[in-house]
C-alpha positions in Angstrom: -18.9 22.4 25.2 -17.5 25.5 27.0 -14.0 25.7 25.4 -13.8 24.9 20.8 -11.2 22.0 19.8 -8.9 22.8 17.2 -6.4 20.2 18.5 -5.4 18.8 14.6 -5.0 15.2 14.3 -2.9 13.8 10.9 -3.3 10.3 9.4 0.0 8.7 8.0 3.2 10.6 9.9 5.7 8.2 9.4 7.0 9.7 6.2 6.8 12.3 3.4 3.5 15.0 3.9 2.2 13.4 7.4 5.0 14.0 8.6 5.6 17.4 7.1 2.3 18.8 7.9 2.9 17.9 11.5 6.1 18.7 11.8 4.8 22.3 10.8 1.8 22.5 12.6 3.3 21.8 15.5 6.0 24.3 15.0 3.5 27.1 14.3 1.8 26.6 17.7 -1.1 23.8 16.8 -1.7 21.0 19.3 -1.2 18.1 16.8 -1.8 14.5 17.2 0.7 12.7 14.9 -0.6 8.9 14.2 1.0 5.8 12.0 0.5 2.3 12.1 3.5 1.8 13.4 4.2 3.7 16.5 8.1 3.6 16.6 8.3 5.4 13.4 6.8 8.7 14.4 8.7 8.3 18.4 11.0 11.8 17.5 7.8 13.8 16.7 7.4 14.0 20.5 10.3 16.0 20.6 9.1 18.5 18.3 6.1 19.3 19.9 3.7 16.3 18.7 1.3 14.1 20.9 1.9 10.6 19.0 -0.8 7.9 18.5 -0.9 4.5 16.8 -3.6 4.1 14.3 -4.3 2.1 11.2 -6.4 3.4 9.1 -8.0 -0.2 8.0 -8.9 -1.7 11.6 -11.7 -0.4 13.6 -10.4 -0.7 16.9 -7.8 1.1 16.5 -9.1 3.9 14.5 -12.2 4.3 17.4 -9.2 3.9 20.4 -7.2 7.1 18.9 -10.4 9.0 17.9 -11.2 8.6 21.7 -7.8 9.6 23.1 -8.2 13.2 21.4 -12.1 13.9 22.7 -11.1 12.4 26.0 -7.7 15.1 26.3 -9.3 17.3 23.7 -13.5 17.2 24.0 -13.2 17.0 20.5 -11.1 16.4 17.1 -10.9 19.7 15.4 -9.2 19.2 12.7 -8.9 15.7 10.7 -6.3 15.2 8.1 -6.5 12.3 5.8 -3.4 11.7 4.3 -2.9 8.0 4.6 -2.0 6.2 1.4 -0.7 4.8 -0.8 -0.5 4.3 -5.2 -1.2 0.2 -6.3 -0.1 0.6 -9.7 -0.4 -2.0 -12.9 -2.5 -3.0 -15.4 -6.0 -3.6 -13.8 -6.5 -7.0 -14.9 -3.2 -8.0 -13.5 -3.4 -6.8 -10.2 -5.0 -9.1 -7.6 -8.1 -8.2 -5.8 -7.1 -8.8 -2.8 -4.1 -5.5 -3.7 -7.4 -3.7 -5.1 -9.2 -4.4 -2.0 -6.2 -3.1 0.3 -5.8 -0.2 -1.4 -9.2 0.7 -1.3 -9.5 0.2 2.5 -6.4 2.5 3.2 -7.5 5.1 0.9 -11.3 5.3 0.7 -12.8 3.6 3.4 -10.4 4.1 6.0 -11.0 8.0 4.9 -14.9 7.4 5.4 -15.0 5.7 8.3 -12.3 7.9 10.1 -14.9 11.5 8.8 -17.6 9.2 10.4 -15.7 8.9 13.4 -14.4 12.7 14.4 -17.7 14.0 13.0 -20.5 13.7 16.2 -17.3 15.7 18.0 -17.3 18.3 15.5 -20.7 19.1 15.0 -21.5 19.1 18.8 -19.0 22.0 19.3 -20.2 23.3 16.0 -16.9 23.8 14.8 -14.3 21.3 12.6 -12.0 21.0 9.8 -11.9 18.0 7.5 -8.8 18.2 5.2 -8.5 15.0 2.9 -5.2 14.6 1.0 -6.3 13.5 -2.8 -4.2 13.6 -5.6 -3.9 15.8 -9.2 -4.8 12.0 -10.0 -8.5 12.8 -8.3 -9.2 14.6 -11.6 -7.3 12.9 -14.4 -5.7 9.5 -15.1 -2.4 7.9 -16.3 -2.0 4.5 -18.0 -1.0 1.9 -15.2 -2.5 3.6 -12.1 -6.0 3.3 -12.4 -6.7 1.5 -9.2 -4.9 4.6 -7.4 -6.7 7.2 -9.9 -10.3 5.2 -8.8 -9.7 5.6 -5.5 -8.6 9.3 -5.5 -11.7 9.8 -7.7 -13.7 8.4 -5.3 -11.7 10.8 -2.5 -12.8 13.9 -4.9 -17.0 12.5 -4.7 -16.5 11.6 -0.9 -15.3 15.2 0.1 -17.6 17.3 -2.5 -20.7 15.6 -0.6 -19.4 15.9 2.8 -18.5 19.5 1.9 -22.4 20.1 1.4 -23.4 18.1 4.0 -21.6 19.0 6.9 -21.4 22.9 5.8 -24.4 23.8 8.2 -22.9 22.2 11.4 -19.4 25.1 10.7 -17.8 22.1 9.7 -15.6 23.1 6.4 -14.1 20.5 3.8 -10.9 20.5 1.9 -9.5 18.2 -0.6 -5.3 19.2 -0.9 -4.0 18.1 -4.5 -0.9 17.7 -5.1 1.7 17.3 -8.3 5.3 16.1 -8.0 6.4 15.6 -4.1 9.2 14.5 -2.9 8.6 11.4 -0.9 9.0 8.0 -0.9 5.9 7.9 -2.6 7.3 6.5 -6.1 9.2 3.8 -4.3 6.1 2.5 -3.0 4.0 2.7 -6.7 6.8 1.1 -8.3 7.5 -1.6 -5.8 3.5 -2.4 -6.0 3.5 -3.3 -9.7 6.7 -5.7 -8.8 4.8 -7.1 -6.3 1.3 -7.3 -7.7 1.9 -8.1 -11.3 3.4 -10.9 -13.9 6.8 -10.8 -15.2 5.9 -12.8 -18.6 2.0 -11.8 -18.7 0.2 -9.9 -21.5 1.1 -6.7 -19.8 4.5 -7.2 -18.5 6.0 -5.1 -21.2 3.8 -2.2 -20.4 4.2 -2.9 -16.7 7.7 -2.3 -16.4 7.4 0.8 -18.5 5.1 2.4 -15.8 7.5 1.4 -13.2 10.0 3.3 -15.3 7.9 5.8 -15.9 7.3 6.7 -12.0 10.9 6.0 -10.9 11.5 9.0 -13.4 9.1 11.4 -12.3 10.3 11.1 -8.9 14.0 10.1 -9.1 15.3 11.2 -12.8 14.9 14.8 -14.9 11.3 15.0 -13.8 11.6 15.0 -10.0 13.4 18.3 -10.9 10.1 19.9 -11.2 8.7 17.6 -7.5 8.2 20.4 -4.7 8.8 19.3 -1.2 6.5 17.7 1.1 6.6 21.5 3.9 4.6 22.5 -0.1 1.4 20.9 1.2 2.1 21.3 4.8 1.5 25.0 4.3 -1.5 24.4 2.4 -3.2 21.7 4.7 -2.7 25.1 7.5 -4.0 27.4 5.5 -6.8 24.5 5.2 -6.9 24.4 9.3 -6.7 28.2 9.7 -8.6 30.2 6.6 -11.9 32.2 7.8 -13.0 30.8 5.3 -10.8 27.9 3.5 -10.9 26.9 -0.6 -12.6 23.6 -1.2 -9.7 22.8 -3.4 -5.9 23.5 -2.9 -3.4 22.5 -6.1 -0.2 21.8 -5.1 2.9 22.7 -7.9 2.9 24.7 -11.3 3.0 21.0 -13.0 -0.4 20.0 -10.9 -1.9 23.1 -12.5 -0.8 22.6 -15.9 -1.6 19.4 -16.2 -5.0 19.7 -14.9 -5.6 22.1 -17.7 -4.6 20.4 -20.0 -7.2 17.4 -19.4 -9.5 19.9 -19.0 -9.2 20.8 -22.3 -8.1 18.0 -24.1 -11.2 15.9 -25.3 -10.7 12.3 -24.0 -9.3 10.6 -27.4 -6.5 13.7 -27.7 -6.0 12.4 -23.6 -5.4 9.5 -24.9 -3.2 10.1 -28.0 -0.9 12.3 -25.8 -0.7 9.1 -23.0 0.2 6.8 -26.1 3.2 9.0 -26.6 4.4 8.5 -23.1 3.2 4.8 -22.9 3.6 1.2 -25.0 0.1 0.3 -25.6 -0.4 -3.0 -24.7 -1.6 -5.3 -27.3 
């Protein structure tokens, strides 16, 4: 290929850091391709300098049709952002596998398969940037949201193998971590538990303390410490754009603090500390 790609395409621009990241991007001179499942939610990025796609991140077709959009403008996708997702929160044995399975799809394997898709592009040009939006919660967990935690885990495992793998094609790998942001990301955790879990179950009591636990990090005293969503917008560029880019990028004072704290806490003190924060169900 005579000319390199860098043309960025984002996962998840309806909202919150999709839509921040291309909302920057685009301001700072980056051809970006701004994607949601729904296409009339991301229409007014047009006007700020954004080529708009559909994709869902959980069908195929629709993930191959975009991919080939950008190589048939572009040649190639040079830059992938993952941020598509989503927290399914509740006690595991509560939730339904059928919730499990969805949130798996949108946050791992839609991930996988979408790498797997941009890749071939990216390594014929011998250039490419694959920056995959995880969570603080990729490296420790909090009562109720171990479905989420699992499959941010599972986001930490995917990138540090790709991150080796891909290395030798000049193909870097990010994973973007972030604390406290303000989005509507809490809404959606807490409405999953209403949806997914009992009202008069074994966990019901502990369930509605998670809820109320989330709505305060992100709507009460806590969300006071939440940076905005333009937070990891700058770091996913300086992702994009670094000679040479950090495998990891924390994203708020809290994200750090709390990451050393698990770090050095052995697991029981973990859990001691959680029992102060949650009921233990019993």
């Amino acid at each position: 290929m005579a000319e390199v790609s860098k043309a960025v395409l984002i996962t998840g621009c309806s909202t919150g850091i999709g839509r921040a990241t291309a909302e920057r991007l685009a301001r700072d001179g980056h051809t970006v391709y701004a994607t949601a499942r729904r296409l009339d939610s991301i229409t007014d990025l047009e006007e700020k300098g954004c080529k708009i796609l559909s994709l869902d991140v959980t069908d195929e077709d629709s993930m191959q049709a975009a991919i080939r959009q950008v190589e048939e403008a572009e040649g190639a996708v040079g830059a992938l952002v993952n941020n598509a997702g989503y927290s399914q929160s509740g006690a595991i044995e509560d939730v339904p596998m059928e919730q499990v399975r969805k949130q798996f799809e949108t946050n791992v394997f839609g991930l996988i398969r979408m790498c797997q898709l941009v890749l071939p592009g990216m390594r014929r040009q011998s250039h490419g940037r694959l920056v995959n939006v995880s969570s603080m919660g990729g490296r420790l967990v909090f009562p109720g949201g171990g479905i989420y935690h699992a499959t941010k885990h599972a986001v930490e495992a995917i990138s540090d193998a790709l991150r080796f793998e891909v290395r030798g094609f000049g193909i870097d790998v990010s994973i973007i971590e972030p604390g406290l942001i303000k989005t509507q990301f809490g809404e959606t955790a807490v409405g999953s538990i209403d949806e997914a879990t009992s009202d008069d179950g074994p966990y019901a009591e502990f369930n509605r303390a998670v809820a109320a636990s989330t709505a305060n990090a992100y709507g009460g005293a806590m969300s006071r410490l939440a940076a905005p969503p333009d937070a990891v917008a700058r770091a996913v560029e300086r992702a994009i754009t670094s000679r040479r880019p950090r495998p990891r990028y924390v994203i708020t004072l809290g994200a750090r603090a709390m990451l050393v704290t698990r770090r050095l806490l052995p697991d029981r003190g973990w859990d001691a500390m959680m029992r102060t924060q949650f009921p233990r169900p019993s």
